[in-house]
Each structure stands twice: as structure tokens, then as C-alpha cells.
C-alpha positions as a Markdown table, in Angstrom:
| # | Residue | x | y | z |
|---|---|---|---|---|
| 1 | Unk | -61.0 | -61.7 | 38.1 |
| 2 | Unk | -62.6 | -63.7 | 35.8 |
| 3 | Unk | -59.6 | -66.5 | 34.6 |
| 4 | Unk | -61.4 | -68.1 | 31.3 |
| 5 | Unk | -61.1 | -66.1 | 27.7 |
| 6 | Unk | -64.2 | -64.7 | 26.5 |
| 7 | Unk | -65.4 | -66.0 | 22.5 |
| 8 | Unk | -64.2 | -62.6 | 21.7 |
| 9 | Unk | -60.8 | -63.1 | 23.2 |
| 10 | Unk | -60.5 | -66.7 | 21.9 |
| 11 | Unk | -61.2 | -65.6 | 18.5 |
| 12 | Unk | -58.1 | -62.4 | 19.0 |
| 13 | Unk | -55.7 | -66.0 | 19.9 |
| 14 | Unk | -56.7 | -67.8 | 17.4 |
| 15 | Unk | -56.5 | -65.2 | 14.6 |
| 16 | Unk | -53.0 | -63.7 | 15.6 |
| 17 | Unk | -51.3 | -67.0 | 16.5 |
| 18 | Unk | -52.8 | -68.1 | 13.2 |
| 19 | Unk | -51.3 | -65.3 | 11.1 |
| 20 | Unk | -48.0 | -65.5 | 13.2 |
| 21 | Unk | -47.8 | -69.3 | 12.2 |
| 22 | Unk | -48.6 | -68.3 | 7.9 |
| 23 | Unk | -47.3 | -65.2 | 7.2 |
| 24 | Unk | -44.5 | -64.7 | 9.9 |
| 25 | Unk | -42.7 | -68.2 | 10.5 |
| 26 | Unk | -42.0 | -69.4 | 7.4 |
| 27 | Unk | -39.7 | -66.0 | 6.4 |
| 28 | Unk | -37.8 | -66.5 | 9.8 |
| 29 | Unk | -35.0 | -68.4 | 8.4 |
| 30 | Unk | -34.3 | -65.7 | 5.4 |
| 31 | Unk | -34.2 | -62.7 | 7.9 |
| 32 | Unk | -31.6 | -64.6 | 10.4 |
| 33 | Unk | -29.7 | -65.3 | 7.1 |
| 34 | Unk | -30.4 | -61.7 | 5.9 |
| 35 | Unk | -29.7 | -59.9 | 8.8 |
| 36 | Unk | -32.8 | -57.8 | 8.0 |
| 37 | Unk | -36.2 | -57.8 | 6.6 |
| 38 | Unk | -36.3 | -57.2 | 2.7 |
| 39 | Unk | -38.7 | -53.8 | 2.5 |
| 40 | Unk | -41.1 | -55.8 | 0.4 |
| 41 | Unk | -41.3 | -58.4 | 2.8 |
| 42 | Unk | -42.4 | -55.7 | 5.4 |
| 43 | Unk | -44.4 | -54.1 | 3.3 |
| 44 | Unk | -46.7 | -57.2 | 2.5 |
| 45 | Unk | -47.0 | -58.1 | 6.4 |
| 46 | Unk | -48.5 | -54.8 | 6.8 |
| 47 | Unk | -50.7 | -55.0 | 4.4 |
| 48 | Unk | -52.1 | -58.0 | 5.4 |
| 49 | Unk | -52.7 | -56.9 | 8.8 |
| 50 | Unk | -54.1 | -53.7 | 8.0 |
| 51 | Unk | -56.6 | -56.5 | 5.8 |
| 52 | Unk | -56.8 | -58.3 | 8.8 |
| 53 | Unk | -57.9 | -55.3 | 10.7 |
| 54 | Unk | -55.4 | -55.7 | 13.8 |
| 55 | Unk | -53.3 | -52.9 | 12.8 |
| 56 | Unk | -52.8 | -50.3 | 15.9 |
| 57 | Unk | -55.0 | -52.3 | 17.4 |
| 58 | Unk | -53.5 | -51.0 | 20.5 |
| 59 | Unk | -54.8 | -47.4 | 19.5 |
| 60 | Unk | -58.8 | -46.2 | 20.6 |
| 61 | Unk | -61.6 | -46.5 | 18.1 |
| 62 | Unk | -62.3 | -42.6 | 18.0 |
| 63 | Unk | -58.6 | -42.6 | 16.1 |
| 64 | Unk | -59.4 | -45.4 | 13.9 |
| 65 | Unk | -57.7 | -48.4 | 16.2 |
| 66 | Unk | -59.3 | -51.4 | 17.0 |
| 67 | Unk | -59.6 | -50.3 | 20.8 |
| 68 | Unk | -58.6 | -53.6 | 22.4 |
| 69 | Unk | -58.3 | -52.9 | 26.2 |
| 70 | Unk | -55.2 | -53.4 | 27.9 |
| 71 | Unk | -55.9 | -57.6 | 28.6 |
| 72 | Unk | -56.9 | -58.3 | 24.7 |
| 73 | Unk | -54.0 | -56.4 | 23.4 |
| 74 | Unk | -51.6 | -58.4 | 25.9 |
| 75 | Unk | -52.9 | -61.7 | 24.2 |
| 76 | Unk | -51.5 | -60.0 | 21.0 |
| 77 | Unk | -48.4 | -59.6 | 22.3 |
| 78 | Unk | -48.6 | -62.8 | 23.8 |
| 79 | Unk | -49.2 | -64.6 | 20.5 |
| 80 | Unk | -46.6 | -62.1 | 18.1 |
| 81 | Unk | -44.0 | -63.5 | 20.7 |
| 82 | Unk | -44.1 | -66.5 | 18.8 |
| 83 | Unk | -43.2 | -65.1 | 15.7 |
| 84 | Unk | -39.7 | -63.4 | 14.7 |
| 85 | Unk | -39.3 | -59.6 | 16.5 |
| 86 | Unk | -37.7 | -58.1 | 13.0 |
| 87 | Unk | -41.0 | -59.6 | 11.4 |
| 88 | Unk | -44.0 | -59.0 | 13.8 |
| 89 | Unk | -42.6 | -55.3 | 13.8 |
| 90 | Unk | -44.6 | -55.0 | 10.8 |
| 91 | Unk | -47.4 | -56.1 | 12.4 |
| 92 | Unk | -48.6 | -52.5 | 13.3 |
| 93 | Unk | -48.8 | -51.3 | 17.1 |
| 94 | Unk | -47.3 | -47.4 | 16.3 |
| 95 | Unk | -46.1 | -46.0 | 19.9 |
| 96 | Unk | -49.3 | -45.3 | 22.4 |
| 97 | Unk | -47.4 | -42.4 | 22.9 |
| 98 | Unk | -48.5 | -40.5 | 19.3 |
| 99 | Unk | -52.2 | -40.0 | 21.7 |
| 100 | Unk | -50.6 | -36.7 | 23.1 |
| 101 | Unk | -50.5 | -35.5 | 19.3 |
| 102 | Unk | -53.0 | -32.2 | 19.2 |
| 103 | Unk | -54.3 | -30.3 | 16.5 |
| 104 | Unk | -52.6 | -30.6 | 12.9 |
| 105 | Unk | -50.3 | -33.4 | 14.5 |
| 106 | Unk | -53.1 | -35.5 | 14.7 |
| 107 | Unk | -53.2 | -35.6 | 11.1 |
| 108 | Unk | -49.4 | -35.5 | 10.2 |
| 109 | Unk | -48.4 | -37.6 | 12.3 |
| 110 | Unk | -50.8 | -39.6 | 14.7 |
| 111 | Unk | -53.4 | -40.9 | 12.2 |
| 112 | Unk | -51.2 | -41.6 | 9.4 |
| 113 | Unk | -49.8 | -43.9 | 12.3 |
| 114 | Unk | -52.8 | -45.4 | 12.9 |
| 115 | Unk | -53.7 | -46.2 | 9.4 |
| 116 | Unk | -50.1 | -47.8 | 8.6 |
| 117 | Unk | -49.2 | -45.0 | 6.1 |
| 118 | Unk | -46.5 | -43.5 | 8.1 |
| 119 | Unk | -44.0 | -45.9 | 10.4 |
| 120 | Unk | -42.7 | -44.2 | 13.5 |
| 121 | Unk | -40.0 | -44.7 | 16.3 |
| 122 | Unk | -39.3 | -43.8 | 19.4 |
| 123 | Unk | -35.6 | -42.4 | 20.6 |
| 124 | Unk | -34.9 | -42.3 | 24.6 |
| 125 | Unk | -31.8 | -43.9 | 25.1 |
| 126 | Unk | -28.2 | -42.6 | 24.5 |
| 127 | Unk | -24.6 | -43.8 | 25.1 |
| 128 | Unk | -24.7 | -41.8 | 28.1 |
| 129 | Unk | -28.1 | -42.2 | 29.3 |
| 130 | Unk | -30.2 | -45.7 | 29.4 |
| 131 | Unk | -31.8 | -46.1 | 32.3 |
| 132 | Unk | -30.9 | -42.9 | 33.8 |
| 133 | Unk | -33.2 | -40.7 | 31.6 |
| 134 | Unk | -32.3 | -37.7 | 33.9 |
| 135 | Unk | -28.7 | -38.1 | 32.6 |
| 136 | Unk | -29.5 | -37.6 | 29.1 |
| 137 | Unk | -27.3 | -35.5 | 27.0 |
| 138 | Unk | -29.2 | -34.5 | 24.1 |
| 139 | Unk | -30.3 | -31.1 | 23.9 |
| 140 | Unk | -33.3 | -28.6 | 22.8 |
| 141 | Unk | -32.7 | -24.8 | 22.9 |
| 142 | Unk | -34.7 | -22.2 | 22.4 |
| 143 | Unk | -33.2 | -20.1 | 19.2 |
| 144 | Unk | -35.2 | -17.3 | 16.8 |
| 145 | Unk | -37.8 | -18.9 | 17.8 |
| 146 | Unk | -37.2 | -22.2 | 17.0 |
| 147 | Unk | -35.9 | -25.3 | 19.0 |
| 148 | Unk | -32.1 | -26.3 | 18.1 |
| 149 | Unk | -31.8 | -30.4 | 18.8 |
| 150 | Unk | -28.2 | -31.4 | 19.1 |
| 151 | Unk | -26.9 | -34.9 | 20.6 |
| 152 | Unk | -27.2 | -38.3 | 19.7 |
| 153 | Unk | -29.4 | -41.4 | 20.7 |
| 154 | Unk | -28.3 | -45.4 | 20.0 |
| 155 | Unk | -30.2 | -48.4 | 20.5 |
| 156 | Unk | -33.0 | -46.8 | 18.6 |
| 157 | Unk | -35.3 | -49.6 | 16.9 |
| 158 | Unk | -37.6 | -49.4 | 13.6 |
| 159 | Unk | -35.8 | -46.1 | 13.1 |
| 160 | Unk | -34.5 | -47.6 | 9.4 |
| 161 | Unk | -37.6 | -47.4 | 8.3 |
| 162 | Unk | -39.4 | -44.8 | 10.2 |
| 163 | Unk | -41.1 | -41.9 | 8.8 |
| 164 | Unk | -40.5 | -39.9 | 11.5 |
| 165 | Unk | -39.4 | -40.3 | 15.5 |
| 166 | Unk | -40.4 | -39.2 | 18.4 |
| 167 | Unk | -37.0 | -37.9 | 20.2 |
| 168 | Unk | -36.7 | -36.7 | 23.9 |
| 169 | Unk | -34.3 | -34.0 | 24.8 |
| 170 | Unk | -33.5 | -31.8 | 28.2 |
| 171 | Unk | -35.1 | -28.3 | 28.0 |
| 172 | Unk | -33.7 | -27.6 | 30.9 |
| 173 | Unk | -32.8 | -27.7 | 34.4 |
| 174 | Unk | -34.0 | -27.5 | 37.8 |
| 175 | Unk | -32.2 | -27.1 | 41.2 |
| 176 | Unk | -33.6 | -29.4 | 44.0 |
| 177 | Unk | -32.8 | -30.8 | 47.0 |
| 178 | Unk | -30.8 | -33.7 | 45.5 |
| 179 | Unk | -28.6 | -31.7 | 43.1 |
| 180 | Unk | -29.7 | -30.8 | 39.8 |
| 181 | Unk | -32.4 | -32.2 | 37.8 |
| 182 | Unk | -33.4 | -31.8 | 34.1 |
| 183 | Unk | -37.1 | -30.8 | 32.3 |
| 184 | Unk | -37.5 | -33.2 | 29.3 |
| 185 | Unk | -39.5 | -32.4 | 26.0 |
| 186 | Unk | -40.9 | -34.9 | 23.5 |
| 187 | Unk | -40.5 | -33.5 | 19.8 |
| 188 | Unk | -41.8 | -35.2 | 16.9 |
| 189 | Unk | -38.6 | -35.0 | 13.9 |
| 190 | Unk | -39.5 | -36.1 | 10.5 |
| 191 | Unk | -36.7 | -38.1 | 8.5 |
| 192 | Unk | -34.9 | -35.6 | 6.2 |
| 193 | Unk | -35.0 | -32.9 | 8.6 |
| 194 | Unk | -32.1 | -30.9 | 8.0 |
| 195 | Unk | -29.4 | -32.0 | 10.8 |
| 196 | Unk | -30.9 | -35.2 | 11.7 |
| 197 | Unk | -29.4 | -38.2 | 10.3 |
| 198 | Unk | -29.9 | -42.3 | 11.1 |
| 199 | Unk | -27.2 | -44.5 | 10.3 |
| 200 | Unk | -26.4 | -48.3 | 11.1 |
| 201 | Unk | -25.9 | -49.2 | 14.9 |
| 202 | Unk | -24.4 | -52.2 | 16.6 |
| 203 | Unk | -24.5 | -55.7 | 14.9 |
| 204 | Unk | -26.4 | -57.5 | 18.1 |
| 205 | Unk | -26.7 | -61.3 | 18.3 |
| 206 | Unk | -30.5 | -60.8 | 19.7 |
| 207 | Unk | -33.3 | -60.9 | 17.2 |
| 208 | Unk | -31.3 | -60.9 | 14.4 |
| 209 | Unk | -32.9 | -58.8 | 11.4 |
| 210 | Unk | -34.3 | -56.3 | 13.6 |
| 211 | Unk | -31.7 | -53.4 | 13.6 |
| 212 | Unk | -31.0 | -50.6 | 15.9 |
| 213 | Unk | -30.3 | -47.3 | 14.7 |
| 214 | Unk | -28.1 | -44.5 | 15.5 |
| 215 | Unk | -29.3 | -40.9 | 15.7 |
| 216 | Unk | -27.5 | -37.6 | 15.6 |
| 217 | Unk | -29.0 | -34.2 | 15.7 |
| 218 | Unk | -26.7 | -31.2 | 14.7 |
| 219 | Unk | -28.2 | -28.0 | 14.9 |
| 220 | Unk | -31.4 | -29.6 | 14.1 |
| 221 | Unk | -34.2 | -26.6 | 14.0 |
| 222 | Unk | -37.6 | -27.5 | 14.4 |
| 223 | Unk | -40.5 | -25.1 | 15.0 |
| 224 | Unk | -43.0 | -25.1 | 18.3 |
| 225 | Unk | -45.5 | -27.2 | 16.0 |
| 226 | Unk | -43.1 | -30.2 | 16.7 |
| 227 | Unk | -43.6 | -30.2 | 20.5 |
| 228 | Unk | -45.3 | -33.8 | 21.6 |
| 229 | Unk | -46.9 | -32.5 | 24.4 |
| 230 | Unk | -46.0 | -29.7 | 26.8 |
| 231 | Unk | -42.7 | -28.0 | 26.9 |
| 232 | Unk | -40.8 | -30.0 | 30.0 |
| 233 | Unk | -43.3 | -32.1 | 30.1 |
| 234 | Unk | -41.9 | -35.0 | 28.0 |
| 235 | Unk | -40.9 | -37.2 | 31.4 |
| 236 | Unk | -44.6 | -37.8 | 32.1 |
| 237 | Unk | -45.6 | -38.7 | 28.4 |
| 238 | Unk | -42.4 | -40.9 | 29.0 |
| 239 | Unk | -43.5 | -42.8 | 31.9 |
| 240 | Unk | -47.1 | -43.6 | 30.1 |
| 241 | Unk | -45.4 | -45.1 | 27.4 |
| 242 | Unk | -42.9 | -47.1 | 29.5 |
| 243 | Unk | -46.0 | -48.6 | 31.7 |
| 244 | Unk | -46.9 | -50.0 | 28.9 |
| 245 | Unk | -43.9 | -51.3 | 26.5 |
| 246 | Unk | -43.3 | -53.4 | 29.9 |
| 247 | Unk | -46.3 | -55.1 | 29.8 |
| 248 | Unk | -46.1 | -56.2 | 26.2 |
| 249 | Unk | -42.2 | -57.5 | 26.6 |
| 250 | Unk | -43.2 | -59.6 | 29.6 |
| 251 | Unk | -46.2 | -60.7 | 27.1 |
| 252 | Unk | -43.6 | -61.5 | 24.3 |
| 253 | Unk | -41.8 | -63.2 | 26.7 |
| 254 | Unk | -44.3 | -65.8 | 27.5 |
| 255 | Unk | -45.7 | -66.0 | 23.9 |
| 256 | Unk | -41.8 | -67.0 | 22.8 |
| 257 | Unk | -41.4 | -69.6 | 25.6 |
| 258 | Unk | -44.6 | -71.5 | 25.0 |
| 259 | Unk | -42.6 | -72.1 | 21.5 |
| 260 | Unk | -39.7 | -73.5 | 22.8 |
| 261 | Unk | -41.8 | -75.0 | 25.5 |
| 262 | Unk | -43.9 | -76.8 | 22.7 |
| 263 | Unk | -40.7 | -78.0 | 20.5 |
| 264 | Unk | -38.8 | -78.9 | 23.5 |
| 265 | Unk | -42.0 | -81.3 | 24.2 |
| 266 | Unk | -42.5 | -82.8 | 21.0 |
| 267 | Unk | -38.9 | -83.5 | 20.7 |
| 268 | Unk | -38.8 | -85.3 | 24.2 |
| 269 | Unk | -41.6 | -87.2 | 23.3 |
| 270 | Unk | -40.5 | -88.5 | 19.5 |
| 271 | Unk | -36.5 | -88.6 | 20.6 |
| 272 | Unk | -36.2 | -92.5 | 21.2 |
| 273 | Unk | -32.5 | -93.4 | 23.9 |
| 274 | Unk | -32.4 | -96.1 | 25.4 |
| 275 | Unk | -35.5 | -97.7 | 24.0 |
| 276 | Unk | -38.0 | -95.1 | 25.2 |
| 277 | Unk | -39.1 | -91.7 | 24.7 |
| 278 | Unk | -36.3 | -89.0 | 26.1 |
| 279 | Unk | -39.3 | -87.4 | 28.2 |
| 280 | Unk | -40.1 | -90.4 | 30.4 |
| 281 | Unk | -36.2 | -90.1 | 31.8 |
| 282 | Unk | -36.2 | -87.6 | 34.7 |
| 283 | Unk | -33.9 | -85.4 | 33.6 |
| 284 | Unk | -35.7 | -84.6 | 30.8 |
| 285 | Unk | -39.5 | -84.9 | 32.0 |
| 286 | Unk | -38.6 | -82.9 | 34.9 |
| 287 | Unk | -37.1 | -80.1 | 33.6 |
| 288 | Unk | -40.1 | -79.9 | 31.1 |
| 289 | Unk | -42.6 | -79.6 | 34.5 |
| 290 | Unk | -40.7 | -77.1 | 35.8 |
| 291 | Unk | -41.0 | -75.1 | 32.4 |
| 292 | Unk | -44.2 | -75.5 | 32.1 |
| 293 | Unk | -44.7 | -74.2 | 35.4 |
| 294 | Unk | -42.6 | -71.2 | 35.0 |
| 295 | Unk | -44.6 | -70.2 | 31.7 |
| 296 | Unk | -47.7 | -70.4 | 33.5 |
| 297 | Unk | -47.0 | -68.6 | 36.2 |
| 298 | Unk | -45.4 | -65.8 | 33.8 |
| 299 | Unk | -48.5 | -65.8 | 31.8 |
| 300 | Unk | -51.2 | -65.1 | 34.7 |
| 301 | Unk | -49.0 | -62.5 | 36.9 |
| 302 | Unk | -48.9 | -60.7 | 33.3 |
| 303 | Unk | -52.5 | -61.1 | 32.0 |
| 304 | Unk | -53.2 | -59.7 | 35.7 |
| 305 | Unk | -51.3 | -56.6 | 35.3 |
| 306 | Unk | -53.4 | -55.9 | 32.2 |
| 307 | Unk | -56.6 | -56.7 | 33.9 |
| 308 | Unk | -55.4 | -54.2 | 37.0 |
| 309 | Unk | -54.7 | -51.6 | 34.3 |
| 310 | Unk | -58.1 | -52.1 | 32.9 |
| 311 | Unk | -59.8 | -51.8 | 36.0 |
| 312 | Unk | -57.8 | -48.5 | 36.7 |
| 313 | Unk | -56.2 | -50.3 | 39.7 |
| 314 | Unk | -52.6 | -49.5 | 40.9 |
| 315 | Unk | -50.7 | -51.7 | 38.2 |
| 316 | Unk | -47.0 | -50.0 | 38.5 |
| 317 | Unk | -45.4 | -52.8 | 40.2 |
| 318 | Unk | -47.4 | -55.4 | 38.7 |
| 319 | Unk | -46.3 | -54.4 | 35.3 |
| 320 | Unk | -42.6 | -54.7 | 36.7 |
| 321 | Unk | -42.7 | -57.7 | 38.2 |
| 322 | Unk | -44.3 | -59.5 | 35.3 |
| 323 | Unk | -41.7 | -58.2 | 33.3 |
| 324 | Unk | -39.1 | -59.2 | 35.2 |
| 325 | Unk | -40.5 | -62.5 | 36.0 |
| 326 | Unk | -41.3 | -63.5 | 32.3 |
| 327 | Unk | -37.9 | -62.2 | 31.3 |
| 328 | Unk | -35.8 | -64.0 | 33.2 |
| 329 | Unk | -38.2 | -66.8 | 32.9 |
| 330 | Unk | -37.8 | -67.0 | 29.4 |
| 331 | Unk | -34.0 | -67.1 | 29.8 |
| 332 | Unk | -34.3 | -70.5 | 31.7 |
| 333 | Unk | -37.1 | -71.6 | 29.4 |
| 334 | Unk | -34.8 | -71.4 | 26.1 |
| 335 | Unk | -31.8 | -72.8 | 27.8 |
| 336 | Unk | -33.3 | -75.5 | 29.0 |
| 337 | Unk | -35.1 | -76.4 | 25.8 |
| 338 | Unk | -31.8 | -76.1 | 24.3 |
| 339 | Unk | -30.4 | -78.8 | 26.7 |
| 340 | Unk | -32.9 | -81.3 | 25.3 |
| 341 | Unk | -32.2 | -80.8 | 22.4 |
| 342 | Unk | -29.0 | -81.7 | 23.1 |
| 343 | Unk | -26.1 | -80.8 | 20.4 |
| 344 | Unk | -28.9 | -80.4 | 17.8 |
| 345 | Unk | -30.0 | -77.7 | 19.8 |
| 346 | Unk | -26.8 | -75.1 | 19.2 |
| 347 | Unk | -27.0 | -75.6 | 15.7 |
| 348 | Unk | -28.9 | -73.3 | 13.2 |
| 349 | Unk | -30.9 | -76.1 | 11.6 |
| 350 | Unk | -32.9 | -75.6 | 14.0 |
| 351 | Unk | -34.0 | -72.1 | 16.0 |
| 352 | Unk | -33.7 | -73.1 | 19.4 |
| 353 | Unk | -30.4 | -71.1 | 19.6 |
| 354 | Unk | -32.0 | -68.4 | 17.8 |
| 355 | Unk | -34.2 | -68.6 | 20.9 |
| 356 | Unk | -31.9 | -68.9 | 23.2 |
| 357 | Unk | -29.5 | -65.5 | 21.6 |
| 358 | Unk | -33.1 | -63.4 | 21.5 |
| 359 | Unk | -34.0 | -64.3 | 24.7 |
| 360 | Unk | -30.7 | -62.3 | 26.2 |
| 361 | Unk | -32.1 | -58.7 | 25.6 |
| 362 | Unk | -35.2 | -58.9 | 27.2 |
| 363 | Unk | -33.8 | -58.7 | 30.3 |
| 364 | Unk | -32.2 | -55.4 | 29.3 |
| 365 | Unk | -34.5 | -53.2 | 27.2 |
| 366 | Unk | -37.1 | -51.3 | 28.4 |
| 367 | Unk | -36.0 | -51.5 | 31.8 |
| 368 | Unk | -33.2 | -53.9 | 33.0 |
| 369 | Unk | -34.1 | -56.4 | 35.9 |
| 370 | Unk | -32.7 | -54.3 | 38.0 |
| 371 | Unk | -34.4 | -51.5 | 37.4 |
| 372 | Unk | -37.7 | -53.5 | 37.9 |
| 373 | Unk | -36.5 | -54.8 | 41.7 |
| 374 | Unk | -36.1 | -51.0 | 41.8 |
| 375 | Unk | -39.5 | -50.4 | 41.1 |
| 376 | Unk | -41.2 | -53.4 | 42.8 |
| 377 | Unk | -38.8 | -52.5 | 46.2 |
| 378 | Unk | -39.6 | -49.0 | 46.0 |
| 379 | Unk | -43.3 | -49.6 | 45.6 |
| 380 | Unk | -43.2 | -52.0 | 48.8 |
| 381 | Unk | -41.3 | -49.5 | 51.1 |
| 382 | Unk | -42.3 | -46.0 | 50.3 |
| 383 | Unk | -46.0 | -46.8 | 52.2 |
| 384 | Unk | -43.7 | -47.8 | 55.2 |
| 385 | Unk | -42.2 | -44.2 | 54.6 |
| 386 | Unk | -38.8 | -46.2 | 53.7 |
């Protein structure tokens, strides 16, 4: 592995950080105030990326992306973490999991995507059923020849302004060995579909502006063309999306911390006690080593996942122990930036609290920690036939 940047990859920094630091920072204060991101707002970020020519650039040339392998789109990530989530939402990366569209879908739903006409979301998780996707609730049955969703999902994000979402639903149910076990289907639902409705969810205090939605689904009928996929099939289209969303939260995570890392630094070094610089006493200069540390460490065990998945090596635990490095990283990163800061730092003149409330969830969504030890411990055993 090759540990330097290429031009090419410079020039993908330089460009998103520089675009995070113009057209995303400045509106940061508004949305925390808002509580959400004015549509117009939204609107113009996507336009400029789209301009920019970074939009779905997470998606393969031959579907109009801008086919960044799996290490170039991580620096994205990496840079959009410094930048506001409800407002780098805009910055377009539609769900790698609109590739399984086929035939007329590609152009209803997965290329619209692409091209930033159409916003999409995704809905797994349900008050029932988080990490536990087995457990789910909602439900797809076959009726005159239809598919009748009913249930409900929570925690759903972009869904307020998605054009459509991509829900998953049992389909059915096997008998095995270890008790019963349920067949998921992905189905594509456009907003406005009779019997689907999205309404506010839960007033959260991380990242601020950048809602989750509820979903419901009574009696919702959609036809076979709405199938993502294969019928039962939707848990492996699942898992290929999860390997990834991992892999760009542990990349957020680092991108946010080197942030607060950097204010934390140039606070230390202009806050004058005592007749010198904060930084030179120990219990400031050494937490700031350890930080620093931390971030770098977070940053390569990430960038390496993406390289393994770009060499087509085994990346699964990789991928979950980057994100649950860099996630709990971050968490020690923001609170210790907050303690240099000192009383300054809990107030909303500045946003090191902001950092230090956003930081919370990433240890939660899209696997918790736990479920990565899960993952990583499994991964170690099972060769040991443990």
C-alpha cells in the first residue's frame, strides 16, 4: 500500500474541503438555529455540486457518476465530515444500493438519482427492529397480484425530502435450525403512494437540522415493478450497502475531528494564562498529542479498509473496526477539545458543543459499537471454528 495521495487525489481534498469551507460552513449557524435546512438552501448546494461535478460521485461512470473507487470517495467523506451533516446531505451521494435497479427502474428511479433530479432514502430500521434486521415487523404480502406493505419504520433520514425510498419488508419466513428466520424484500415506494405517509420523527440533539422521519405503510399496494432486487432477496442487497455506509461514517468521523482537532490547537496556542500560551502547560499540550494521535490512527485504519475494498481483499472487519475506532475516537476528540476550551467551550458561540452533541450518534447508527466487536470477534473466531 502505497501511503502518499496521488495529484489526482490531492486535487479531490482540496476541492471538497474547499467547497465544505464556502458553501457549507458559513450556513451552519442558521440550520442549528433553524432546526432544518431551508429547501432553497438545499437546493443551491446541489446545484453547485452537480456544477462541481462531484455529485454521486460514489456511483460508476457507465451510470453517469464520477466512478471514484472506494479510497477517493472515502477522502470525500473524510472532507464533508468537516462540514454540517443536515448540509453536506445535499451534497449528492444517492444510496449505492439504487445499482440493483433493472430495466425501467433504471430510468425512474436510479439515474434520476444519479443526476440529482430525484432525492432518495433508505428505510431499515423500526421501533422494533434496529440492529436486529431479522426482527423487523413490517410487512409485504402477496395480494391480486400486487404486494400489500403494512408497518412502520423510524429513524429514517432525508426521507422529508425524498422523492422516493427504498423500504425493506419480511416476505416471509423460513424454519431453520435456530428457530425461525425471515426472507426480506427491498421495494422501491414513491412519495404519494396511496397508504404511505412520512411525518416528523424525534427532536434529536445530534446534527441538529438533519431530521429523521417516520414512516407508515397501510395497505400500501405496489406492483412487481417496485421489487429492488429479487423477491427475499433484500438481506444481501442490505449487507452491500451496509459495508459501505460504515466505511464513510468512520470517514466522517475523522474528517469532523481534525476540526475540532484544528480549533482546539489554534485556541491553545493564542489563549494566553499565566503569561504563556495554554498549549505549552501539560495538561493542555498533552491531551492535544494524544488527539492527534488518535485522529491519525483513525484516518489510516480507515483509508486501509478502502484500499482492501479496492483491491477486492477481505475488508468486513476492517470496515468495522474503523468504524468503531473512529467513532469512539471522535467522542474523546470533541470532548477533549471542549475541555480546552474551557467554559467557552459549552456555549453556542462557538460549535465545539455542537461537535461534541453530533458526535454521540455515530456510535449508534449504522451499526452500534457493539455490533461492530460483534463483527470484528466473530471474524477472528469462526476460522478457529469458534
Amino acid at each position: 500500500m502505497h501511503f502518499g495521495l496521488t495529484g489526482e487525489q490531492e486535487m479531490i481534498v482540496s476541492t471538497v474541503r474547499s467547497f465544505v469551507e464556502t458553501e457549507i460552513q458559513p450556513h451552519e449557524a442558521e440550520v442549528e438555529r433553524l432546526g432544518h435546512v431551508p429547501q432553497e438552501l438545499g437546493d443551491e448546494i446541489r446545484r453547485k455540486c452537480i456544477a462541481l461535478g462531484f455529485y454521486a460521485c460514489n456511483f460508476p461512470e457507465e451510470v453517469g457518476g464520477a466512478g471514484l473507487s472506494h479510497l477517493d470517495f472515502t477522502l470525500v467523506e473524510r472532507e464533508l465530515g468537516r462540514g454540517s451533516m443536515a448540509l453536506v446531505h445535499f451534497f449528492g451521494r444517492p444510496q449505492n444500493i439504487l445499482m440493483a435497479c433493472e430495466g425501467a427502474q433504471r430510468e425512474k428511479y436510479l439515474l434520476p438519482a444519479v443526476r440529482g433530479e430525484k432525492l432518495d432514502a433508505l428505510a431499515m430500521t423500526e421501533p422494533d427492529a434496529g440492529s436486529d434486521v431479522r426482527g423487523m415487523k413490517c410487512t409485504a404480502v402477496r395480494q391480486g397480484g400486487d404486494w400489500v406493505l403494512n408497518g412502520t419504520k423510524h429513524f429514517i433520514s432525508g426521507a422529508e425530502h425524498a422523492d422516493f425510498v427504498t423500504v425493506f419488508a419480511a416476505t416471509g419466513v423460513d424454519e431453520t435450525a435456530k428457530g425461525p428466520k425471515k426472507r426480506l424484500t427491498a421495494f422501491l415506494v414513491d412519495r404519494g403512494t396511496p397508504g404511505f405517509a412520512i411525518r416528523p420523527g424525534y427532536a434529536s440533539v445530534s446534527h441538529r437540522g438533519y431530521p429523521n422521519s417516520i414512516l407508515t405503510f397501510d395497505d400500501c399496494r405496489l406492483p412487481d415493478a417496485q421489487v429492488l432486487g429479487v423477491v427475499d432477496g433484500g438481506f444481501d442487497v442490505m449487507n452491500d450497502w451496509l459495508h459501505g455506509t460504515r466505511l464513510t461514517v468512520a470517514a466522517f468521523c475523522v474528517g469532523r475531528a481534525r476540526r475540532c482537532f484544528d480549533l482546539a490547537l489554534k485556541y491553545a496556542a493564542e489563549r494566553h494564562q499565566f503569561g504563556q500560551p495554554i498549549g505549552r502547560f501539560q495538561g493542555v499540550g498533552f491531551p492535544l498529542a494524544d488527539m492527534v494521535t488518535e485522529i491519525d490512527a483513525a484516518d489510516w485504519l480507515t483509508l486501509s479498509a478502502a484500499w482492501r475494498v479496492d483491491e477486492g481483499l477481505p475488508s468486513n472487519r476492517e470496515i468495522s473496526s474503523a468504524k468503531l475506532y473512529a467513532s469512539e475516537m471522535l467522542a474523546r476528540v470533541t470532548d477533549a477539545s471542549l475541555q480546552i476550551f474551557g467554559g467557552m467551550g459549552l456555549m453556542d458561540d462557538l460549535p465545539m458543543e455542537r461537535f461534541w452533541r453530533d458526535a454521540r450518534v455515530e456510535r449508534i447508527w449504522d451499526g452500534t459499537s457493539e455490533i461492530q466487536r460483534h463483527i470484528i470477534s466473530r471474524d477472528l473466531l469462526r476460522p478457529l471454528g469458534a
